[in-house]
C-alpha positions as CSV (number, residue, x, y, z in Angstrom):
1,X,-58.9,27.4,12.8
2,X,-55.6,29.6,12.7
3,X,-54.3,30.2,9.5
4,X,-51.0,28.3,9.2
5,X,-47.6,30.5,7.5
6,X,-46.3,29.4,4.5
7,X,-42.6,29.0,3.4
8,X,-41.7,31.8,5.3
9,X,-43.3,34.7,7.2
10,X,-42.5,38.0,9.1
11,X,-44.6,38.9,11.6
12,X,-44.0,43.1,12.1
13,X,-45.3,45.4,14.5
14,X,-47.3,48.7,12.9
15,X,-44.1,50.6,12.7
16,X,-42.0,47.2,10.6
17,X,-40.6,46.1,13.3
18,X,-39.9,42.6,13.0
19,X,-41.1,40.9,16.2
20,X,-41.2,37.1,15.1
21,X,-40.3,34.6,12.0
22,X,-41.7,31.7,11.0
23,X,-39.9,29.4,8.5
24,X,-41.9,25.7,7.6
25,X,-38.6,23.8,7.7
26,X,-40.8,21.1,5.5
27,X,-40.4,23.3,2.2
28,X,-36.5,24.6,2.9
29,X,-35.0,23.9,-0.4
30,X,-31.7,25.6,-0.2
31,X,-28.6,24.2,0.9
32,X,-27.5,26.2,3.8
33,X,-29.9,29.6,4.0
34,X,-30.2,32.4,7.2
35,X,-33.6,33.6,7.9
36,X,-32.1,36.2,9.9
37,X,-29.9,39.6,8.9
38,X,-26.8,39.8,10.3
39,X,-27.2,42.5,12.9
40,X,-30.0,40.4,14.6
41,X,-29.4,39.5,18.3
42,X,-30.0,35.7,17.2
43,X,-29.4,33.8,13.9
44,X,-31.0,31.3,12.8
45,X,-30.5,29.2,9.4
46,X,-31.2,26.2,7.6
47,X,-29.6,23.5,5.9
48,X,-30.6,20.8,3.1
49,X,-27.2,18.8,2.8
50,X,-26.8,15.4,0.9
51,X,-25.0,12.1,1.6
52,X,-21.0,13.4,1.5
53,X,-21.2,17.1,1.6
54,X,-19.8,19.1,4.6
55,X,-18.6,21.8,6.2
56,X,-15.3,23.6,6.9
57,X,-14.1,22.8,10.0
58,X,-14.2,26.1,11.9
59,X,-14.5,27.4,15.5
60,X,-16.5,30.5,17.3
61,X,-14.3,33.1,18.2
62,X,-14.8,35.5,21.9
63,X,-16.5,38.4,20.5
64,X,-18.0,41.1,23.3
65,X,-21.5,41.4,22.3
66,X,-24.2,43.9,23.6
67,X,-27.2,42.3,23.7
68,X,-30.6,44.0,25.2
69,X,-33.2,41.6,25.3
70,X,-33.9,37.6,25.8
71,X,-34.4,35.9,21.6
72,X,-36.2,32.7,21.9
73,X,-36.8,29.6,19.3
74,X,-39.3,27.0,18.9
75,X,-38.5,23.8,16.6
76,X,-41.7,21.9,16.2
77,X,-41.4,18.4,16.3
78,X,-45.1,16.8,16.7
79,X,-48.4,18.4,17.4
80,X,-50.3,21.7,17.2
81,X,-49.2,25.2,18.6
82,X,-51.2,28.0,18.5
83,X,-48.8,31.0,19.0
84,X,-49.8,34.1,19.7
85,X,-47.6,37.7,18.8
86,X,-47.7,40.7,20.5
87,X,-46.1,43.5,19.9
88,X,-43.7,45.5,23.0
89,X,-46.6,47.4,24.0
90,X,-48.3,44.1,24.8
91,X,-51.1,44.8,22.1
92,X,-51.8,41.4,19.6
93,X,-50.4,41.4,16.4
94,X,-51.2,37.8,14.9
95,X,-52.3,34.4,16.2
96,X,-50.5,31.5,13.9
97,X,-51.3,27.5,14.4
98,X,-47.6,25.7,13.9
99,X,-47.4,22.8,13.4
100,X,-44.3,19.6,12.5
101,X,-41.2,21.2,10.9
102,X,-42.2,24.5,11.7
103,X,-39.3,27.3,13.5
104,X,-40.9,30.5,15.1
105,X,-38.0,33.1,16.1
106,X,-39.3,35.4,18.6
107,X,-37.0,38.8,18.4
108,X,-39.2,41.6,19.7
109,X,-42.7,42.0,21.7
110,X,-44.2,39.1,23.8
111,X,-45.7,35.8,22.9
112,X,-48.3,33.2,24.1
113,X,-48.8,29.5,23.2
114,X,-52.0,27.4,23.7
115,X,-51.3,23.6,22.3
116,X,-54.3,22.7,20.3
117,X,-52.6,18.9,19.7
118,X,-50.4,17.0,21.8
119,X,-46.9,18.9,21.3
120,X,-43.3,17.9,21.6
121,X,-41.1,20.8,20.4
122,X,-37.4,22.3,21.5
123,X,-37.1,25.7,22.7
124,X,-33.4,27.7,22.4
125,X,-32.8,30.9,23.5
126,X,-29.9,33.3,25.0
127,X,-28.3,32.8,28.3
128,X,-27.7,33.2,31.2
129,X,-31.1,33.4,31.7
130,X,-32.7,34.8,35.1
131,X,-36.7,34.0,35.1
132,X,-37.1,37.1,37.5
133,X,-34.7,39.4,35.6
134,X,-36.0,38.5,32.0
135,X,-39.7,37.7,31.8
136,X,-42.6,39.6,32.6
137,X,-45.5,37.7,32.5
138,X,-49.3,40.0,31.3
């Protein structure tokens, strides 16, 4: 069986390139933490709030942003996901079982997913989105 991540893992490519995250939402402690640095293409946190705290009220301002390649998230919800990482020369990296609570950010390289149990899970990820344009399937 697949060895599932802990807390938190990085999955790198040979040269430390960080191609994918996993965070088991399950064990996220901390109020209001980012898994991700802030010159990442996609950011992704968490939050562990209680009954009557909140936010600043607070809007996203128009920024111009230069973004090269297509991020992607999976949220976990029920079931079993074998994922499997490769790097951007399409060679495997690492095969990981996910299962509830877990996040996978995919940043670099390419990706496969084989459910091993029933699976209901929500997938985010930048648009506009053009299948043709911005997948390439191997």
């Amino acid at each position: 069986m697949q060895e599932k991540p802990q807390q938190k893992e990085e999955i790198l490519d040979d040269k430390g390139n960080r191609l994918a995250l996993i965070v088991n939402t399950n064990l996220t402690n901390l109020k209001k933490e980012f898994h991700t640095k802030d010159d990442e293409n996609f950011q992704v946190g968490t939050f562990n709030l209680h009954e009557g705290e909140s936010l600043d009220r607070h809007v996203h301002l128009e920024n111009n942003r230069n973004i090269n390649s297509t991020s992607e998230v999976l949220i976990i919800l029920e079931g079993e996901l074998e994922v499997e990482i490769f790097d951007s020369y399409k060679n495997f990296v690492k095969s990981k079982l996910l299962t509830k609570g877990y996040l996978i950010l995919f940043l670099k390289g390419g990706h496969s997913f084989k459910v091993k149990q029933n699976c209901k899970f929500i997938e985010v990820k930048q648009g506009p989105y053009s299948e043709g344009l911005d997948k390439e399937k191997f």
